[in-house]
PyMOL Python script that loads the backbone (N, CA, C, O; Angstrom):
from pymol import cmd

cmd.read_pdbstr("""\
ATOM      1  N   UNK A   1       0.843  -1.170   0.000  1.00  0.00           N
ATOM      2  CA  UNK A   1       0.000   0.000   0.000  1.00  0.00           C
ATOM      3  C   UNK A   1       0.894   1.240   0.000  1.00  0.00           C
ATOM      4  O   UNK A   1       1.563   1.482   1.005  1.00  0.00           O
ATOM      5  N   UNK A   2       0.942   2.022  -1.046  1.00  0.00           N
ATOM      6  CA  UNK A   2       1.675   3.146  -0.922  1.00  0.00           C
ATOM      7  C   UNK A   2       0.919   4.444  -0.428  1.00  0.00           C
ATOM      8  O   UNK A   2      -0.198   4.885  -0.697  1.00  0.00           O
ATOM      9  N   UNK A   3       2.138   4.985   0.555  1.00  0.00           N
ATOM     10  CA  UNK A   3       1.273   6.359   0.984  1.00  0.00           C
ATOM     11  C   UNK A   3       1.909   7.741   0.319  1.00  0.00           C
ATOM     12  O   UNK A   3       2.973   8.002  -0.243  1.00  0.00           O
ATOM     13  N   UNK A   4       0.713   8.495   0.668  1.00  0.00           N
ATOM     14  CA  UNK A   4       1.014   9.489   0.036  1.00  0.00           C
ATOM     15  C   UNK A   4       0.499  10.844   0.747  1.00  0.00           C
ATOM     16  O   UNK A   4      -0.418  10.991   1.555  1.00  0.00           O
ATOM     17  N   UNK A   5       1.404  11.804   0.173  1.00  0.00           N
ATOM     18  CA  UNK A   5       0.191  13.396   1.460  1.00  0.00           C
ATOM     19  C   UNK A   5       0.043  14.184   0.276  1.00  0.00           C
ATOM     20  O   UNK A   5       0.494  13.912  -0.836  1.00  0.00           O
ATOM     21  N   UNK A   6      -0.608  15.155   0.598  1.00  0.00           N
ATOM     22  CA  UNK A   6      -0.945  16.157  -0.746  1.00  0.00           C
ATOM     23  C   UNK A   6      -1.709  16.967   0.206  1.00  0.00           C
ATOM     24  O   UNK A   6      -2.482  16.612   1.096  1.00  0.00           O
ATOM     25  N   UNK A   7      -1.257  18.358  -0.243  1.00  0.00           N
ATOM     26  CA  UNK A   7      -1.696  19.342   0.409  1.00  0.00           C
ATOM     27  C   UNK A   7      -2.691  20.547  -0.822  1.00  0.00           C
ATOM     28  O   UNK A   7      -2.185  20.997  -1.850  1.00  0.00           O
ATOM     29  N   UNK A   8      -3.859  20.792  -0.446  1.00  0.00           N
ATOM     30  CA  UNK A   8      -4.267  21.522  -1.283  1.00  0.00           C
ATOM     31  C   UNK A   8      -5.470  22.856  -0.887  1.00  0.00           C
ATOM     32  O   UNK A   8      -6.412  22.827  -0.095  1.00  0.00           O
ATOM     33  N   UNK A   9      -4.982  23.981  -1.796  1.00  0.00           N
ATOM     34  CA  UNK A   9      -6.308  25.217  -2.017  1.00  0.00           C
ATOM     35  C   UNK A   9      -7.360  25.135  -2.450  1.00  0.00           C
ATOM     36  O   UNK A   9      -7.522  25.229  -3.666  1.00  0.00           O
ATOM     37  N   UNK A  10      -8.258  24.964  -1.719  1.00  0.00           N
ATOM     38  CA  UNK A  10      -9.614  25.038  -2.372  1.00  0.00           C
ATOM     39  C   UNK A  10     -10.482  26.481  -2.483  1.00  0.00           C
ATOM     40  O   UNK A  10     -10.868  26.885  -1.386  1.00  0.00           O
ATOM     41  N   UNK A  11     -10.857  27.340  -3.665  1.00  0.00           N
ATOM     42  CA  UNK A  11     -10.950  28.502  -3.852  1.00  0.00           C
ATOM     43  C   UNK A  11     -12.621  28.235  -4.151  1.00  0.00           C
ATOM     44  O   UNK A  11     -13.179  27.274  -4.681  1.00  0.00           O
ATOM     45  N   UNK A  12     -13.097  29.330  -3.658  1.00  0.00           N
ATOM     46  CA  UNK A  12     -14.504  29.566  -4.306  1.00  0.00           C
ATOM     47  C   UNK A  12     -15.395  30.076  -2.821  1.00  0.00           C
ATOM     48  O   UNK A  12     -14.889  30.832  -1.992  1.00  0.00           O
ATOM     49  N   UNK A  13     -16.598  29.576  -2.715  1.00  0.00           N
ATOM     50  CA  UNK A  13     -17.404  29.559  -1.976  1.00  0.00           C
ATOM     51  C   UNK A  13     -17.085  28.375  -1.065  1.00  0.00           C
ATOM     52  O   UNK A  13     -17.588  27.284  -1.331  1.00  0.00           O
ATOM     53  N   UNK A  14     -15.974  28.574   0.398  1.00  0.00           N
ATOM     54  CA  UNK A  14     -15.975  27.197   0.873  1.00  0.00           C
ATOM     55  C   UNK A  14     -15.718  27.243   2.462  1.00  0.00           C
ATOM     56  O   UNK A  14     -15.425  26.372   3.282  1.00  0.00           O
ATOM     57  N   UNK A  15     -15.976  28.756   2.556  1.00  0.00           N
ATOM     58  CA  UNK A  15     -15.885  29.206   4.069  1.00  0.00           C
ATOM     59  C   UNK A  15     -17.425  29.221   4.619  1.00  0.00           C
ATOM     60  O   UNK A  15     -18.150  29.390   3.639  1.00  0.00           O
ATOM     61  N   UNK A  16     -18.053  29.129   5.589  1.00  0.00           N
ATOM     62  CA  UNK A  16     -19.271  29.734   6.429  1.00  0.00           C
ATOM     63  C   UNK A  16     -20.487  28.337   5.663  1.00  0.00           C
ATOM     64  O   UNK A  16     -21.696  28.546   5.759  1.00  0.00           O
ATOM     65  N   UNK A  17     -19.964  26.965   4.934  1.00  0.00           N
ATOM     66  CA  UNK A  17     -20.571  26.209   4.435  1.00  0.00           C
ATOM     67  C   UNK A  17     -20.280  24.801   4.676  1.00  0.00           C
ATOM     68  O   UNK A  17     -20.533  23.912   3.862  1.00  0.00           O
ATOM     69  N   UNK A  18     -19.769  24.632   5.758  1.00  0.00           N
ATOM     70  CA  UNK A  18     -19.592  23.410   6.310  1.00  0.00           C
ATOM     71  C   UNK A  18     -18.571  22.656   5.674  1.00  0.00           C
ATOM     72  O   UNK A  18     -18.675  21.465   5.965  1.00  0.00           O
ATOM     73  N   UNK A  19     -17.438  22.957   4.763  1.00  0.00           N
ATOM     74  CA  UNK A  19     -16.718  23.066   3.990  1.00  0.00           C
ATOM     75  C   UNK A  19     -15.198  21.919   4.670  1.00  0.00           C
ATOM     76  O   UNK A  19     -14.677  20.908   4.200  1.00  0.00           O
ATOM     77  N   UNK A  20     -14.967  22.615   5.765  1.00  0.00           N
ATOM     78  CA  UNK A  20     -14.187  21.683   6.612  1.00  0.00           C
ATOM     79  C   UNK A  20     -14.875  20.463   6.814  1.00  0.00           C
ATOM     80  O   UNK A  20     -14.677  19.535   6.029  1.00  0.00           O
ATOM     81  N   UNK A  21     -15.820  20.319   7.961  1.00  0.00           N
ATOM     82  CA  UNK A  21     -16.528  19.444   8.474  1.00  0.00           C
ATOM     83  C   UNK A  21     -17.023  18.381   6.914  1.00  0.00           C
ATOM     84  O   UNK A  21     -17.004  17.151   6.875  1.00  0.00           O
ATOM     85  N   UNK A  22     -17.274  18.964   6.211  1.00  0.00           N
ATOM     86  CA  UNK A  22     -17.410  17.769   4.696  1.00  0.00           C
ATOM     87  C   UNK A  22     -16.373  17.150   4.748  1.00  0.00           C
ATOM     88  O   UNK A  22     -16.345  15.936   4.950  1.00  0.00           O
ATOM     89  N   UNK A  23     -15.296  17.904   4.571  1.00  0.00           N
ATOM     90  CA  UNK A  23     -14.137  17.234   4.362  1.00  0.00           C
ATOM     91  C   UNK A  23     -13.067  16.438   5.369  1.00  0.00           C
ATOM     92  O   UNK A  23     -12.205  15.649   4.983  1.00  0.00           O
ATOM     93  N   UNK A  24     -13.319  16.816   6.701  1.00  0.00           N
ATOM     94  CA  UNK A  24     -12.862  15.640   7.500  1.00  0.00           C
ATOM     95  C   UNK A  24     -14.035  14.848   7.824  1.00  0.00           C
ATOM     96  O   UNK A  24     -14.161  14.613   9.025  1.00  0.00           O
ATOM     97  N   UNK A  25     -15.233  14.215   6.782  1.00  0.00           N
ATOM     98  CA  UNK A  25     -15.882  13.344   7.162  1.00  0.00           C
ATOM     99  C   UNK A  25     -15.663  12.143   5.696  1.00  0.00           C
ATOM    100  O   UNK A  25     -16.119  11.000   5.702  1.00  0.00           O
ATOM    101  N   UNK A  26     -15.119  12.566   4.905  1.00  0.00           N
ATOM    102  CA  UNK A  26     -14.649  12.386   3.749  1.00  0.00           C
ATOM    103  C   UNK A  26     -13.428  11.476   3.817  1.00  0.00           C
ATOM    104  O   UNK A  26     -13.221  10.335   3.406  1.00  0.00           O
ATOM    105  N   UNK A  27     -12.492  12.608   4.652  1.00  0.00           N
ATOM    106  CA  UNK A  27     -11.504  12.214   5.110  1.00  0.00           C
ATOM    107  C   UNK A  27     -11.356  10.875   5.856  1.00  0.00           C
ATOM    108  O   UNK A  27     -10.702   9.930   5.413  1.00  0.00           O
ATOM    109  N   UNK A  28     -12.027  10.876   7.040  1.00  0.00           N
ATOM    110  CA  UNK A  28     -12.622   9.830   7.976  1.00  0.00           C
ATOM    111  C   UNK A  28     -13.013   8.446   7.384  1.00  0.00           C
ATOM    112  O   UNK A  28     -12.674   7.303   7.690  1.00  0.00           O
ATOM    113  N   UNK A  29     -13.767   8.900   6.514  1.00  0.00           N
ATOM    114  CA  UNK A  29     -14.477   7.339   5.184  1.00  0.00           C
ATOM    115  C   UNK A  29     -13.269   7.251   5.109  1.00  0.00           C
ATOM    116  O   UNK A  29     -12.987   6.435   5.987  1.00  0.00           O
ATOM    117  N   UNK A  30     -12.550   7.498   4.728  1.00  0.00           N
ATOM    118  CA  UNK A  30     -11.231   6.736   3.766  1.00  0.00           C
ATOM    119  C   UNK A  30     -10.323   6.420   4.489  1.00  0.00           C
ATOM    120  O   UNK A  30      -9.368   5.925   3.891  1.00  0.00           O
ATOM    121  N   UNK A  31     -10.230   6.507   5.556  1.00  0.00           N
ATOM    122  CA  UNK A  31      -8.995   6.293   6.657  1.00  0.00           C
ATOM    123  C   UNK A  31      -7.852   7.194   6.680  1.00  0.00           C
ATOM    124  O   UNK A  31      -6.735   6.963   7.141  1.00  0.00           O
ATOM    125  N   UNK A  32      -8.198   8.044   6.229  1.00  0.00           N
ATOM    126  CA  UNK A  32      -7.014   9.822   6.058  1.00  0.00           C
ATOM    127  C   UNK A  32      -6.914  10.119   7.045  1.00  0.00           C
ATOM    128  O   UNK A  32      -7.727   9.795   7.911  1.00  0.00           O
ATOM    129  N   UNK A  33      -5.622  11.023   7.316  1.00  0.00           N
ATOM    130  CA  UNK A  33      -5.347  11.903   8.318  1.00  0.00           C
ATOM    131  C   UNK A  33      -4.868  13.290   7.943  1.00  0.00           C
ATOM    132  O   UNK A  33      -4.379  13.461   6.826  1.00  0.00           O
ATOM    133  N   UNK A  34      -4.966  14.198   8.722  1.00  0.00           N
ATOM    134  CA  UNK A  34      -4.293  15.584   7.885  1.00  0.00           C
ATOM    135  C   UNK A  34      -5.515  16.470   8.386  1.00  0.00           C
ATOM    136  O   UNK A  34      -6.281  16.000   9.227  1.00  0.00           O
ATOM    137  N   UNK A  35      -5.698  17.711   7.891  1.00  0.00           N
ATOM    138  CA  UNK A  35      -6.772  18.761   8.554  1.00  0.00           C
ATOM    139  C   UNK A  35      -7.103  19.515   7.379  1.00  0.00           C
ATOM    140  O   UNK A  35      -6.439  19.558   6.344  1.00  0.00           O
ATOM    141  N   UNK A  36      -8.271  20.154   7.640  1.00  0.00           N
ATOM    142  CA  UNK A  36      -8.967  21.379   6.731  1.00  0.00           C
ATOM    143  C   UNK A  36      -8.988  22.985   7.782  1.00  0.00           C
ATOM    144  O   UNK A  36      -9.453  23.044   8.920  1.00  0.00           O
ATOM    145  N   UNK A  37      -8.444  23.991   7.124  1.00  0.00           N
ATOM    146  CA  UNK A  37      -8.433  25.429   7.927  1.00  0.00           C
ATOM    147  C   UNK A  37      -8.763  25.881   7.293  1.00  0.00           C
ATOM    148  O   UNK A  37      -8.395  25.567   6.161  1.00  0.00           O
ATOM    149  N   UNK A  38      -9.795  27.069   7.453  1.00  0.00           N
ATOM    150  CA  UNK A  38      -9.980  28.214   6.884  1.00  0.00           C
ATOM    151  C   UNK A  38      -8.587  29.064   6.948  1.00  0.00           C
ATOM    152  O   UNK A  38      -7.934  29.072   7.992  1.00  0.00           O
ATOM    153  N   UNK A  39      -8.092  29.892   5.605  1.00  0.00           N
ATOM    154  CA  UNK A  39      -7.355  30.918   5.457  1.00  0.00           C
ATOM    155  C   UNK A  39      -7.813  32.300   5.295  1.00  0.00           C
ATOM    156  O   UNK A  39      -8.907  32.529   4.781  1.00  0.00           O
ATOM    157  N   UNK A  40      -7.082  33.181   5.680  1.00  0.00           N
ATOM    158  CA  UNK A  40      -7.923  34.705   5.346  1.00  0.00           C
ATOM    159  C   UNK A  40      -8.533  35.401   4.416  1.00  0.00           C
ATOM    160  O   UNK A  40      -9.419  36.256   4.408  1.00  0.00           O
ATOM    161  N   UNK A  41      -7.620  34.651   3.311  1.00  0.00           N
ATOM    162  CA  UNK A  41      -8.135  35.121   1.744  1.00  0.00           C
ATOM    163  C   UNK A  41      -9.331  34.390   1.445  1.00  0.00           C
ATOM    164  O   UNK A  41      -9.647  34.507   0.261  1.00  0.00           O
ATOM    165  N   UNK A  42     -10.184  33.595   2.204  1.00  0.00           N
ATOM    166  CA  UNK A  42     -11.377  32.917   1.946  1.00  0.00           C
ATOM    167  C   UNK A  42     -11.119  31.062   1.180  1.00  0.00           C
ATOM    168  O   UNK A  42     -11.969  30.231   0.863  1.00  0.00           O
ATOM    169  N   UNK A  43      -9.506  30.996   1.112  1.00  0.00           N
ATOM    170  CA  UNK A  43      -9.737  29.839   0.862  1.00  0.00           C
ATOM    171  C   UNK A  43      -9.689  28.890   1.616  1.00  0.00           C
ATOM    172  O   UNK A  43      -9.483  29.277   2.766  1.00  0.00           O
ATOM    173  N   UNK A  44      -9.783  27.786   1.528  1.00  0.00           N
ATOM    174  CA  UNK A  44      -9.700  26.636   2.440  1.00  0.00           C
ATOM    175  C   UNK A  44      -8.540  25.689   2.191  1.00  0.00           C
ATOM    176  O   UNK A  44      -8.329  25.227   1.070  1.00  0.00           O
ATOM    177  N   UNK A  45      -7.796  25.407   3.243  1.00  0.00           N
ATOM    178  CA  UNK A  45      -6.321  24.911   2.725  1.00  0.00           C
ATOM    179  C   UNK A  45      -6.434  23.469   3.537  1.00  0.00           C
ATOM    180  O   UNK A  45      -6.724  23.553   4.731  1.00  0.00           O
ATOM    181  N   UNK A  46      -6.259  22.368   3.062  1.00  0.00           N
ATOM    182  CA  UNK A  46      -6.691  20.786   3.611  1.00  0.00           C
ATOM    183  C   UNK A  46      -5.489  20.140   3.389  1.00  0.00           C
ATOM    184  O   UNK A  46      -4.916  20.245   2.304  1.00  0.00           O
ATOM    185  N   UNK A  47      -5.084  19.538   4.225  1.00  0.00           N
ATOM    186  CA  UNK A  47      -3.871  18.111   4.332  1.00  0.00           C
ATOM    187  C   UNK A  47      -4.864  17.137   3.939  1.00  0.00           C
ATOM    188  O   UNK A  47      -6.031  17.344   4.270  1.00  0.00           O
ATOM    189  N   UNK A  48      -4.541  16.029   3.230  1.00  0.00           N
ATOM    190  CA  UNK A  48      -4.849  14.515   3.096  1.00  0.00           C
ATOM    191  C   UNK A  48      -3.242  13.591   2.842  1.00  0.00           C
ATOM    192  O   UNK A  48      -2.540  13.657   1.833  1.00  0.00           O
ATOM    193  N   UNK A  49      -2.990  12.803   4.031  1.00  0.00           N
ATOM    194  CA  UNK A  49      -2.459  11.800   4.501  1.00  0.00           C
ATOM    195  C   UNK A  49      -3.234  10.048   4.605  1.00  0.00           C
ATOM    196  O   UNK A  49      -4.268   9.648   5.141  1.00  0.00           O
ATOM    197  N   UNK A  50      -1.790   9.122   3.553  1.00  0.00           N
ATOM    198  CA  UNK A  50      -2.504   8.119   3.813  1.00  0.00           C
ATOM    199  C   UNK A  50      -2.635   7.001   2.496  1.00  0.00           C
ATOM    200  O   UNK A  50      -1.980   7.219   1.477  1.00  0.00           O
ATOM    201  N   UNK A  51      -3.253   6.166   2.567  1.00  0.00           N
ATOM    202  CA  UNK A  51      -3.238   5.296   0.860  1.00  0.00           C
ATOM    203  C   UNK A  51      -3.394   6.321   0.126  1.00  0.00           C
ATOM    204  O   UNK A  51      -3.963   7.368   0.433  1.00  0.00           O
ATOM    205  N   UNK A  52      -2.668   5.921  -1.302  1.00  0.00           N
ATOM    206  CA  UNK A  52      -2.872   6.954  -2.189  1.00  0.00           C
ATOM    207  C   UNK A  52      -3.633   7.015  -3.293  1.00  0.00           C
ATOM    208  O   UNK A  52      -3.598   7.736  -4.290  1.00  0.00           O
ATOM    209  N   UNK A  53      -4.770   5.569  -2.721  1.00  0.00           N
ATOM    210  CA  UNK A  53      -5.612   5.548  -3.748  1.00  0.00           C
ATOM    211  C   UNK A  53      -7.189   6.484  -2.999  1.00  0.00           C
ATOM    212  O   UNK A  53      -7.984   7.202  -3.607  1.00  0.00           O
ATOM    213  N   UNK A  54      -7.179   6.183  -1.821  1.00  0.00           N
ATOM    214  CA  UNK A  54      -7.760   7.052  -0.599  1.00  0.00           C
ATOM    215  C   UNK A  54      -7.478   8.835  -0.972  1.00  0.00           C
ATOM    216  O   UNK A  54      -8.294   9.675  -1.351  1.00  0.00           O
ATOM    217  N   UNK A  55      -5.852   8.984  -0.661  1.00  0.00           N
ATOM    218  CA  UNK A  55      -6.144  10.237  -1.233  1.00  0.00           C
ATOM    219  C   UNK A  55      -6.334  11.199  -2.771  1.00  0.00           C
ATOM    220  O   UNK A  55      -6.371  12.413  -2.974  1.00  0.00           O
ATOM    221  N   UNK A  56      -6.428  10.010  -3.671  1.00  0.00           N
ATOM    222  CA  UNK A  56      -7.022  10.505  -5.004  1.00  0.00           C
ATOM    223  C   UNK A  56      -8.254  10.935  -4.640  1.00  0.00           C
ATOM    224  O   UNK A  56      -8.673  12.091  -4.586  1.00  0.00           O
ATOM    225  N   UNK A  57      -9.033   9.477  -4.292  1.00  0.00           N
ATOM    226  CA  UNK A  57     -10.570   9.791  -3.939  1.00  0.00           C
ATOM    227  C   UNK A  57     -11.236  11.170  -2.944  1.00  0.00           C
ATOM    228  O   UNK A  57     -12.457  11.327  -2.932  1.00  0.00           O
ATOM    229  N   UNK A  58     -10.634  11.794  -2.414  1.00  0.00           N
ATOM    230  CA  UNK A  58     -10.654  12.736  -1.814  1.00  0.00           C
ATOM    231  C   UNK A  58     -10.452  13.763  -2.407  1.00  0.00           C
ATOM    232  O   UNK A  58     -11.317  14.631  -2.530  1.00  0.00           O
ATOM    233  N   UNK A  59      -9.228  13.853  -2.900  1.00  0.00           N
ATOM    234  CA  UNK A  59      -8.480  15.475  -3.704  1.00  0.00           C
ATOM    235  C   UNK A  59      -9.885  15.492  -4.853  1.00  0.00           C
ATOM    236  O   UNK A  59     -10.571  16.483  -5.103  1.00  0.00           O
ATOM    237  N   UNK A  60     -10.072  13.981  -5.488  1.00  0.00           N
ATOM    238  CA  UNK A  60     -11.351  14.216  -6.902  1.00  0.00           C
ATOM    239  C   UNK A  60     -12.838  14.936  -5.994  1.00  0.00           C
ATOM    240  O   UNK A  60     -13.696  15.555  -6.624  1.00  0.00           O
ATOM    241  N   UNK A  61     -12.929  14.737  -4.569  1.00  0.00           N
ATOM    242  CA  UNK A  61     -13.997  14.840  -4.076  1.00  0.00           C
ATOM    243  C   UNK A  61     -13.929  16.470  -3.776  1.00  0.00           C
ATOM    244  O   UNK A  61     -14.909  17.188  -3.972  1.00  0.00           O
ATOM    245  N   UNK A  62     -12.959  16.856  -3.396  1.00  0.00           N
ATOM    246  CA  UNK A  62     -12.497  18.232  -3.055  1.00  0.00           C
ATOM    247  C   UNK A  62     -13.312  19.369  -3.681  1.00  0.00           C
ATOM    248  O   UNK A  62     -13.894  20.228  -3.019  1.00  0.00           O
ATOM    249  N   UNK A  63     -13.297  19.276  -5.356  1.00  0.00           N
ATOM    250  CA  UNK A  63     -14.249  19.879  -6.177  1.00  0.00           C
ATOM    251  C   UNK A  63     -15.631  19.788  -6.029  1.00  0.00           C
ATOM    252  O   UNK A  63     -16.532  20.466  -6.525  1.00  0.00           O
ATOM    253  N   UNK A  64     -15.651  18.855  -5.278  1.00  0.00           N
ATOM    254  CA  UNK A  64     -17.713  18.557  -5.127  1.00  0.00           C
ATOM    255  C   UNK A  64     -17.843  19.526  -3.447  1.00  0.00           C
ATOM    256  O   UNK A  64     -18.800  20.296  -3.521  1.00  0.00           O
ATOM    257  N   UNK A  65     -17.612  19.556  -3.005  1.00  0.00           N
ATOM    258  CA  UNK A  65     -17.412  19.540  -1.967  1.00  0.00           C
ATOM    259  C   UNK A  65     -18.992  19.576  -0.742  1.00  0.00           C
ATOM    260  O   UNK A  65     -18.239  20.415  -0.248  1.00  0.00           O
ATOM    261  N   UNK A  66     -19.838  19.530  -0.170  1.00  0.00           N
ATOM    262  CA  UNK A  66     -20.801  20.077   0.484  1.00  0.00           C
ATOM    263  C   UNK A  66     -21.885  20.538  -0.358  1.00  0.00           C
ATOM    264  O   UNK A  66     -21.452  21.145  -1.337  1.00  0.00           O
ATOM    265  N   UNK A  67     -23.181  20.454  -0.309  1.00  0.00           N
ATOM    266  CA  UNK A  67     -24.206  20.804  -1.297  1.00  0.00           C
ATOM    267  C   UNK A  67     -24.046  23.001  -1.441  1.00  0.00           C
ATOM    268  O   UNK A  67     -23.928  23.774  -2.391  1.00  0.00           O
ATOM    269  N   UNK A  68     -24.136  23.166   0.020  1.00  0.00           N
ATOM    270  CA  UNK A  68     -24.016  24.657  -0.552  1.00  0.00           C
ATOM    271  C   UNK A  68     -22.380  25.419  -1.100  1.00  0.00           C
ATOM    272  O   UNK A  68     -22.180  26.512  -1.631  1.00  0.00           O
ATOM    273  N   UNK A  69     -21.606  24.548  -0.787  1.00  0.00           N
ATOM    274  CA  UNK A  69     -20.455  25.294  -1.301  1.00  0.00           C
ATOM    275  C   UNK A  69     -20.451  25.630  -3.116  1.00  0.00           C
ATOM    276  O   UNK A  69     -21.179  24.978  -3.864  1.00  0.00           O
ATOM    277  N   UNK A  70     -19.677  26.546  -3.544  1.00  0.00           N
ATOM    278  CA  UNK A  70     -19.695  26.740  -4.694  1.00  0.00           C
ATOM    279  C   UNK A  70     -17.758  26.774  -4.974  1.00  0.00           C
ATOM    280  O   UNK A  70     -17.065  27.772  -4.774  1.00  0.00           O
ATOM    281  N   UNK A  71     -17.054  24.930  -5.640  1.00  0.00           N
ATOM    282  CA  UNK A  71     -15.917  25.397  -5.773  1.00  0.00           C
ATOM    283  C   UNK A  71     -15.464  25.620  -6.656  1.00  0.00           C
ATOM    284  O   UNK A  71     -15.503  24.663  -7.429  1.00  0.00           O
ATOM    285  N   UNK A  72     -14.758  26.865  -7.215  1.00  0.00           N
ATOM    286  CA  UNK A  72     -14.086  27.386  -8.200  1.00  0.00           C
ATOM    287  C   UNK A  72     -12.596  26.938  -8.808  1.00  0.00           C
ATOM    288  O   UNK A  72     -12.332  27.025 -10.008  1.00  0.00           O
ATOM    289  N   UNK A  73     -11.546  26.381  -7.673  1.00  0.00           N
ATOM    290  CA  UNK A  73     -10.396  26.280  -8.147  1.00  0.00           C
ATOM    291  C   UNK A  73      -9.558  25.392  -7.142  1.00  0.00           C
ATOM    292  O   UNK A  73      -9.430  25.876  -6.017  1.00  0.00           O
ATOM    293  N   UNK A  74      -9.002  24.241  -7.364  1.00  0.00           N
ATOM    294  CA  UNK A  74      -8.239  23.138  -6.631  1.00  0.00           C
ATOM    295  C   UNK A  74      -7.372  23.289  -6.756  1.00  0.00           C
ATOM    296  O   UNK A  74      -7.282  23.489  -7.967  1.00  0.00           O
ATOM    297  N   UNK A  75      -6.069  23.396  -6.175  1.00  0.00           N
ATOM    298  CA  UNK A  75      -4.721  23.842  -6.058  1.00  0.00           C
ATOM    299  C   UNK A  75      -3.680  22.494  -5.535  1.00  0.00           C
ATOM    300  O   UNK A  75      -3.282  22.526  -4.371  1.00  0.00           O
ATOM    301  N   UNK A  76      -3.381  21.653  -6.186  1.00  0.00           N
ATOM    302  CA  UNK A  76      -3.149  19.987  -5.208  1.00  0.00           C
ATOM    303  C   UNK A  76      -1.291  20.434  -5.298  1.00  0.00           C
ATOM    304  O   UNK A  76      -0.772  20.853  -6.333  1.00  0.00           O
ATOM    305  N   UNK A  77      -0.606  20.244  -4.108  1.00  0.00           N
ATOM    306  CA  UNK A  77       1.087  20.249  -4.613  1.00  0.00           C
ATOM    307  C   UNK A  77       1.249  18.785  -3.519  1.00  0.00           C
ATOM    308  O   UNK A  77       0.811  18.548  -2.393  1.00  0.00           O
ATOM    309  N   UNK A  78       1.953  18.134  -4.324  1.00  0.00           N
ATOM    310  CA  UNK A  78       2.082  16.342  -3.566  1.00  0.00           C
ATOM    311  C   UNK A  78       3.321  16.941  -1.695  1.00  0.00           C
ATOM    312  O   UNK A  78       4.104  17.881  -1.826  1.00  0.00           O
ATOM    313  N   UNK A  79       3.259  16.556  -0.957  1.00  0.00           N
ATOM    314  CA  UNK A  79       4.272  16.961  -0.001  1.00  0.00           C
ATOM    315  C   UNK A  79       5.189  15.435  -0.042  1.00  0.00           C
ATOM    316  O   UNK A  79       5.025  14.530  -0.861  1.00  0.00           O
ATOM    317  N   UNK A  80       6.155  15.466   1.065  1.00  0.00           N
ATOM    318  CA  UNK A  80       6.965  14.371   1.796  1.00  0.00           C
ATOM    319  C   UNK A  80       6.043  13.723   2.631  1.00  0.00           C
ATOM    320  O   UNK A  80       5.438  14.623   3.214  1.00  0.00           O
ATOM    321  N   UNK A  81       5.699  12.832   2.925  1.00  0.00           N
ATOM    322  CA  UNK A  81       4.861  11.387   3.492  1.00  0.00           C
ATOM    323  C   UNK A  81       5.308  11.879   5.119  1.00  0.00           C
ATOM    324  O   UNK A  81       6.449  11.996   5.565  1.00  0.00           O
ATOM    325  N   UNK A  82       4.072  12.104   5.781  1.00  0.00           N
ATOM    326  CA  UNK A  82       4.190  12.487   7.462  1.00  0.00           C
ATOM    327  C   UNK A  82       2.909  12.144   7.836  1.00  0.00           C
ATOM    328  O   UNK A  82       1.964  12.507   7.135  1.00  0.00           O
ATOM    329  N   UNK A  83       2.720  11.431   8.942  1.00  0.00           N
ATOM    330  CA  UNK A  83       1.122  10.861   8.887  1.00  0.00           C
ATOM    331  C   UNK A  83       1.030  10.850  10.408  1.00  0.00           C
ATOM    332  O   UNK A  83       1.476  10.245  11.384  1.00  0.00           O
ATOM    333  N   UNK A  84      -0.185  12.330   9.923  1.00  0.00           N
ATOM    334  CA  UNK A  84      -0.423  13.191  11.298  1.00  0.00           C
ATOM    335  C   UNK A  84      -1.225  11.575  12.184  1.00  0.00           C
ATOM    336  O   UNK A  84      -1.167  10.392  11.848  1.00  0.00           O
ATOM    337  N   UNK A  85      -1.879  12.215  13.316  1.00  0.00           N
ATOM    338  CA  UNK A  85      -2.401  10.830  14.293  1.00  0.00           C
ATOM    339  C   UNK A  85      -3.918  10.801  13.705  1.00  0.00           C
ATOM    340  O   UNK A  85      -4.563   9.757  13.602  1.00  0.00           O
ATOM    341  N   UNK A  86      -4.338  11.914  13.381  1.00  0.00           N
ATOM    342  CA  UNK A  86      -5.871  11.873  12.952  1.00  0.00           C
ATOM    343  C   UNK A  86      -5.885  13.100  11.641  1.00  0.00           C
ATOM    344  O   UNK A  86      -5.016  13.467  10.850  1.00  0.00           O
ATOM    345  N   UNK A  87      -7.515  13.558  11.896  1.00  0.00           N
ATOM    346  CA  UNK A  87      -8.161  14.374  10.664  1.00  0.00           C
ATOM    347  C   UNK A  87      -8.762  15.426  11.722  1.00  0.00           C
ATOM    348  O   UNK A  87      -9.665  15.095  12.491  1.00  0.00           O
ATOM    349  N   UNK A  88      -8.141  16.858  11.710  1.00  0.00           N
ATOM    350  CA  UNK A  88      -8.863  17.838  12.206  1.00  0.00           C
ATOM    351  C   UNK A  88      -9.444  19.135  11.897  1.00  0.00           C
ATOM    352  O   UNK A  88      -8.848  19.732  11.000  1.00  0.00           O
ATOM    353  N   UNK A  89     -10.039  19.487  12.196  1.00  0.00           N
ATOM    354  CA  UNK A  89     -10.732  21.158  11.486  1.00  0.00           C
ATOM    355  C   UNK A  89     -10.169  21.761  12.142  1.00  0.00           C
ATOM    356  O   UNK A  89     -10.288  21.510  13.341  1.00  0.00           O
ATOM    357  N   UNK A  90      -9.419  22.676  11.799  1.00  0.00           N
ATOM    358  CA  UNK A  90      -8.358  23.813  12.705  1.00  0.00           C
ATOM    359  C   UNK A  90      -9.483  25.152  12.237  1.00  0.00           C
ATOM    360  O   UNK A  90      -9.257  26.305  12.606  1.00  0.00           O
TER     361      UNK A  90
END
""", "prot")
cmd.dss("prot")
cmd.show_as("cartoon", "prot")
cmd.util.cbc("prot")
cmd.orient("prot")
């Protein structure tokens, strides 16, 4: 099983919409670890840690994200393999 982390921007409508909480439940299904934060500029910046067929399925989910969010732009850069203890909303 190869692991993998990937860190990514999610741009659009993804603050004040449950946007995190989607995504560490997402996260959670798949056995990921890593976190979702709101940033100031309104985007949302998410770790996914973990199989890397797990975190495809996630980064592809990233774009869907929550029924009211509206996302505009996915930003994925692969990191070095560090595998936080869990999945948190900072």
């Amino acid at each position: 099983m190869s692991k993998r982390c990937v860190k990514a921007l999610v741009a659009g409508k993804v603050q004040g919409v449950w946007y995190r909480r989607a995504v560490q439940e997402q996260a959670l299904q798949h056995g990921l670890t890593g976190y979702a934060k709101n940033l100031p500029d309104g985007q949302v910046e998410v770790l996914l840690c973990g199989n890397g067929e797990a975190v495809n399925q996630v980064s592809a989910w990233l774009w869907q994200g929550p029924p009211n969010a509206r996302v505009t732009h996915v930003e994925l850069e692969a990191l070095e393999c560090h595998d936080p203890d869990n999945f948190v909303c900072l």
